[in-house]
C-alpha positions as CSV (number, residue, x, y, z in Angstrom):
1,X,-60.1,-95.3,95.0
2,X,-58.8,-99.2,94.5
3,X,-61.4,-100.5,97.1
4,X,-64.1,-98.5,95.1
5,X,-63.1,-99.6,91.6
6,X,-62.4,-103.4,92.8
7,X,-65.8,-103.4,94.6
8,X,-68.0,-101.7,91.4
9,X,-66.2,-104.4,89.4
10,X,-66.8,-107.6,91.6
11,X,-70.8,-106.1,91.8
12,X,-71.2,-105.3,87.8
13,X,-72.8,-102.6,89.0
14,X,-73.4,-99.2,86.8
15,X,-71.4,-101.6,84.1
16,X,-72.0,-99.8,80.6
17,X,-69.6,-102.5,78.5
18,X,-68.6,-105.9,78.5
19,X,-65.5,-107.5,77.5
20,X,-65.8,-110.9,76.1
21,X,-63.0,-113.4,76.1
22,X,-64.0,-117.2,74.8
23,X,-66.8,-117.9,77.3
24,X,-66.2,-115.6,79.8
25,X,-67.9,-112.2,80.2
26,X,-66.0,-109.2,82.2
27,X,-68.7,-106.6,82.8
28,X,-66.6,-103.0,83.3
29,X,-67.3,-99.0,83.2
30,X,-66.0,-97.0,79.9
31,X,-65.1,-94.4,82.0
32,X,-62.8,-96.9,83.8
33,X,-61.5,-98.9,80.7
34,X,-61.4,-96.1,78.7
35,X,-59.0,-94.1,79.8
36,X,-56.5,-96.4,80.5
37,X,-56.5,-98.0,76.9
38,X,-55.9,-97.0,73.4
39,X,-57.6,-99.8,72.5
40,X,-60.7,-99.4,74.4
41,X,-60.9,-95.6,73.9
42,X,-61.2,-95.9,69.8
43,X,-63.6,-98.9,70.0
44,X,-66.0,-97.1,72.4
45,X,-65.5,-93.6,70.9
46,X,-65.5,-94.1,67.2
47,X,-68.2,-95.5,65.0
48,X,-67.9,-98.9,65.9
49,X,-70.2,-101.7,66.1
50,X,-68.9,-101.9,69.8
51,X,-69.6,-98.4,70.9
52,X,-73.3,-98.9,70.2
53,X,-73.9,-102.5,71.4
54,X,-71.2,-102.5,74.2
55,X,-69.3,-105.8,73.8
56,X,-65.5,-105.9,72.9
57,X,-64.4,-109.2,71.5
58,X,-61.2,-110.7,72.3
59,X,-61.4,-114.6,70.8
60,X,-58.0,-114.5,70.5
61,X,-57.0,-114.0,73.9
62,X,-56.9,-116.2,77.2
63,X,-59.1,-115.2,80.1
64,X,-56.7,-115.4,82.1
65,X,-54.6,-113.0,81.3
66,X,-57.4,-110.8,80.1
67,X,-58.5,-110.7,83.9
68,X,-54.9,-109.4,85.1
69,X,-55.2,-106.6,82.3
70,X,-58.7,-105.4,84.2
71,X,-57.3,-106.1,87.5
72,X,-54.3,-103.7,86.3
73,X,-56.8,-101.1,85.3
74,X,-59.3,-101.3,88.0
75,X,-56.6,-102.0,90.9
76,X,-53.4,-100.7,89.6
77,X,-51.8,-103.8,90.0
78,X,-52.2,-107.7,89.3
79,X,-51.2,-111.6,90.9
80,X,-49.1,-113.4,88.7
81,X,-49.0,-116.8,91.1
82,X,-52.6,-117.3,90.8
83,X,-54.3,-118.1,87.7
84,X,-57.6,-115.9,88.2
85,X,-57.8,-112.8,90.2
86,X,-58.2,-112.6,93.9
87,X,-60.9,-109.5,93.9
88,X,-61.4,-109.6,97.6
89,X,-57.5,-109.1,98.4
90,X,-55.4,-106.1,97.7
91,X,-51.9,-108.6,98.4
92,X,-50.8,-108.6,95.1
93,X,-47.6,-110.7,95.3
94,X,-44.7,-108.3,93.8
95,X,-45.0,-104.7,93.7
96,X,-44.0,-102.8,90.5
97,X,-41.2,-101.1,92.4
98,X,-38.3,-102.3,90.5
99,X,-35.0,-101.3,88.7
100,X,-34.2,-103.0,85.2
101,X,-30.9,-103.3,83.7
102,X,-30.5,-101.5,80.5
103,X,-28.1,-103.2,77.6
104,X,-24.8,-101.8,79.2
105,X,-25.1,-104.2,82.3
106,X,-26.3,-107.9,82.8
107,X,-27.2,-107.2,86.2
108,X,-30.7,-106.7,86.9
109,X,-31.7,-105.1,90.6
110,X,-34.6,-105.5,92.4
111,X,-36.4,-103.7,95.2
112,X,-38.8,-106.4,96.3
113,X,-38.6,-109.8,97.4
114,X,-40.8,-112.7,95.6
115,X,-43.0,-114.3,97.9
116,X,-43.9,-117.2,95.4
117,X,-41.7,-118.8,93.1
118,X,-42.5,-120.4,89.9
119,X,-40.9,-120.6,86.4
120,X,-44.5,-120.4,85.2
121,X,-45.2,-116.5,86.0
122,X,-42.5,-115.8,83.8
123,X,-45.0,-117.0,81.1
124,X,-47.8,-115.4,82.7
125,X,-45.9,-111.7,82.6
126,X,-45.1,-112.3,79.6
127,X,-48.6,-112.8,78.0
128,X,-49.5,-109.6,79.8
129,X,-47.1,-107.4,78.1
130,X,-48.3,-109.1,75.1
131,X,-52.2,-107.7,76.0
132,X,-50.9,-104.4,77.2
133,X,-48.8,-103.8,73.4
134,X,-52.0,-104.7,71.7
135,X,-54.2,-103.0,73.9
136,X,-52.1,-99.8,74.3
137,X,-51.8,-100.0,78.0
138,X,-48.5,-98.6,78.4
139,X,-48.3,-98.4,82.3
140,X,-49.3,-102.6,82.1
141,X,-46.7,-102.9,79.8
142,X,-44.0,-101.2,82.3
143,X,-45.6,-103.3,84.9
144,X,-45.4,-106.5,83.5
145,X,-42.0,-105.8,82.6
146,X,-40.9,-105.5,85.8
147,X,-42.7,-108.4,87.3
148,X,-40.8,-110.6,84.4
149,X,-37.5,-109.3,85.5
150,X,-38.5,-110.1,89.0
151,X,-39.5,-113.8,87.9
152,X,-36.5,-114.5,86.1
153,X,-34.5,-113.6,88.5
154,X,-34.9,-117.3,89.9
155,X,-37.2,-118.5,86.3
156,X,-34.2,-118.9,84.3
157,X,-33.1,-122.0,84.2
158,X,-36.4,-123.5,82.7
159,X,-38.5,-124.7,79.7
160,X,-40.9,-121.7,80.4
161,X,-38.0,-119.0,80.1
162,X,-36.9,-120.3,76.6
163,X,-41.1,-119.9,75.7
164,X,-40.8,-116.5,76.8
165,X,-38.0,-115.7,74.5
166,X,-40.1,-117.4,71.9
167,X,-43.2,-115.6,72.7
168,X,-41.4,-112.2,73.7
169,X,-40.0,-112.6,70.0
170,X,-43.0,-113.5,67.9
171,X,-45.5,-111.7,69.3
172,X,-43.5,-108.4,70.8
173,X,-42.4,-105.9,68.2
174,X,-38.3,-106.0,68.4
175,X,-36.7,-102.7,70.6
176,X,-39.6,-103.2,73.6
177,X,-38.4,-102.6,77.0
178,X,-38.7,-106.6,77.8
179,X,-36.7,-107.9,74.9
180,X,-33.7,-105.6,76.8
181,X,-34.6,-107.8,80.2
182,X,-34.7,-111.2,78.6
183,X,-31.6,-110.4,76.7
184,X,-29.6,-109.2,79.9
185,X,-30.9,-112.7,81.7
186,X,-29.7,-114.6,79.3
187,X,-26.7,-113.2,78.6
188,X,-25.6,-113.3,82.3
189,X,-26.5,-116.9,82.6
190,X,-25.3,-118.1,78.8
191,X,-22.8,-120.5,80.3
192,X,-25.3,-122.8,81.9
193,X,-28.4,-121.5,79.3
194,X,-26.3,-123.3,76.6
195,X,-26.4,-126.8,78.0
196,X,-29.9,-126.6,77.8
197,X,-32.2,-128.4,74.7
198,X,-34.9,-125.9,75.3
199,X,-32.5,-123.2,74.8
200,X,-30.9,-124.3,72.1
201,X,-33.8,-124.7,70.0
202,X,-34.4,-120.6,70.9
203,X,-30.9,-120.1,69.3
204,X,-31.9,-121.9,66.0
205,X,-35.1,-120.5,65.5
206,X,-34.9,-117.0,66.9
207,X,-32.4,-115.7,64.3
208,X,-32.8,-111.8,66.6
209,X,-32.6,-113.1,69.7
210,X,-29.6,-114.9,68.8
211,X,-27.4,-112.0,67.2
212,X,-28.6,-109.7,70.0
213,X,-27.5,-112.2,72.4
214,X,-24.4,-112.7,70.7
215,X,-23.6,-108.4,70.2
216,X,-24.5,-108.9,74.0
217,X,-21.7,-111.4,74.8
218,X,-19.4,-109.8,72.2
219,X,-20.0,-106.6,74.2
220,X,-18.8,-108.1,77.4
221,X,-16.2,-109.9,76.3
222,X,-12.7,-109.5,77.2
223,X,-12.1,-109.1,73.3
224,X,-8.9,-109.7,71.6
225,X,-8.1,-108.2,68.2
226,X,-6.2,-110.7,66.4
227,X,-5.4,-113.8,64.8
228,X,-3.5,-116.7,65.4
229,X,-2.9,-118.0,68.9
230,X,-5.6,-116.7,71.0
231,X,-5.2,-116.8,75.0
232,X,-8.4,-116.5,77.1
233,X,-8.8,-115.1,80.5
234,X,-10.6,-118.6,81.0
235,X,-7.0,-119.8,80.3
236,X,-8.6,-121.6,77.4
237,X,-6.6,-121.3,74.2
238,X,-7.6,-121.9,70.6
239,X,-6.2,-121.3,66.8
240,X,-8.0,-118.9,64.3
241,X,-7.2,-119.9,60.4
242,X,-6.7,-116.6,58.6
243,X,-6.3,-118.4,55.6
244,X,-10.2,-120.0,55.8
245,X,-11.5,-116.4,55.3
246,X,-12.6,-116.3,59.3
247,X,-13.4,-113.2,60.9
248,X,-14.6,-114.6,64.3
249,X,-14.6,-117.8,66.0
250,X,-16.0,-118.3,69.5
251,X,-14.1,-119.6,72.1
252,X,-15.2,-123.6,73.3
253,X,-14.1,-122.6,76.4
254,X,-15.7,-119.4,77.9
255,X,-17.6,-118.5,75.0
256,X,-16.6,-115.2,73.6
257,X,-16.4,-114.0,70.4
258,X,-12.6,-113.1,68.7
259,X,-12.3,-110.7,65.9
């Protein structure tokens, strides 16, 4: 079934719609599209200027990652360390198989190795989930999800990761499977995340990031619930001020929050 969908895509042939994107022109099959989008099933099956002249529009999106979105629906699957799709291969890179940490646990396991590593999927994953939400490609969006976690794995200390967060957090709506996965990265690797200029700028413009990351660290914190003299597990020791109205200060040291 993946060889006959890749190869009717790569021909155009029995194509009944086209999906435009900037210049480029993806010629696909409703009955392939369709399906496997919210999106694509009301534009083709409602009174719509694109059910009767066959062209979807999508200026706003890069070709790119509009090609991984077909390649997910024709194939199942898509590269995220190539920039346009390989149709004649079926070696996709990472597999979906994967196991994400929910909120109780920073720890994310995997169940694949990563042949190619580069901060720069970690963008690339992230722009996909992106599509899929819009779309309404819900198995994409799992997907995606799970490539990301894969990515980060060994994507976190970089410029692109703090773009994700931006991105995941502008453009995602909040309580989405990969806000939980960038959240649980970052959380695990605040101490050396900090240090970072990148990162920092995240904490001052993402106001939700930054209070979910900081319930996060709160959360798995060796909490201590009182004032005066605090003593750390880091050995680190500091004073909280009753007296200034103060109902938590975090620690210089190790970075948790005292209540």
């Amino acid at each position: 079934m993946v060889a006959r969908n890749s190869s009717l895509f790569r021909s155009g042939k029995y194509s009944d719609l086209v999906i435009e994107c900037g210049e480029k022109k993806f010629k696909v099959h409703r009955s392939i599209v369709c399906p496997a989008s919210d999106f694509f099933s009301k534009a083709c099956d409602g009174a719509f200027k694109e059910a009767y002249d066959g062209v979807i529009k999508l200026p706003d999106d890069d070709s790119v990652i509009v090609e991984k979105m077909i390649s997910y629906i024709y194939r199942s699957d898509y590269r995220d360390d190539i920039d346009m799709e390989d149709w004649s291969s079926f070696d996709y890179g990472i597999t979906g198989a994967t196991k994400i940490s929910d909120r109780s646990s920073t720890k994310i396991l995997t169940s694949s190795t990563i042949p190619v590593t580069s901060s720069t999927t970690l963008l690339c994953n992230t722009r996909v989930y992106t599509l899929a939400d819009k779309l309404g490609i819900n198995g994409l969006k799992v997907l995606s999800k799970a490539k990301f976690a894969h990515r980060a794995l060994d994507g976190w200390n970089s410029k692109d990761f703090s773009q994700a967060i931006h991105e995941i957090y502008d453009n995602i709506p909040l309580g989405a499977g990969i806000h939980e996965v960038a959240l649980a990265v970052a959380t695990s690797n605040f101490a050396i995340l900090k240090e970072r200029e990148d990162f920092d700028a995240v904490l001052q413009v993402q106001s939700a990031f930054t209070y979910d990351l900081l319930m996060n660290i709160a959360e798995d914190s060796h909490i201590i619930p009182k004032y005066g003299r605090i003593v750390h597990s880091c050995q680190g020791t500091f004073t909280i001020k009753k007296n200034l109205g103060l109902t938590k200060e975090l620690c210089r040291y190790c970075f948790e929050y005292e209540y």
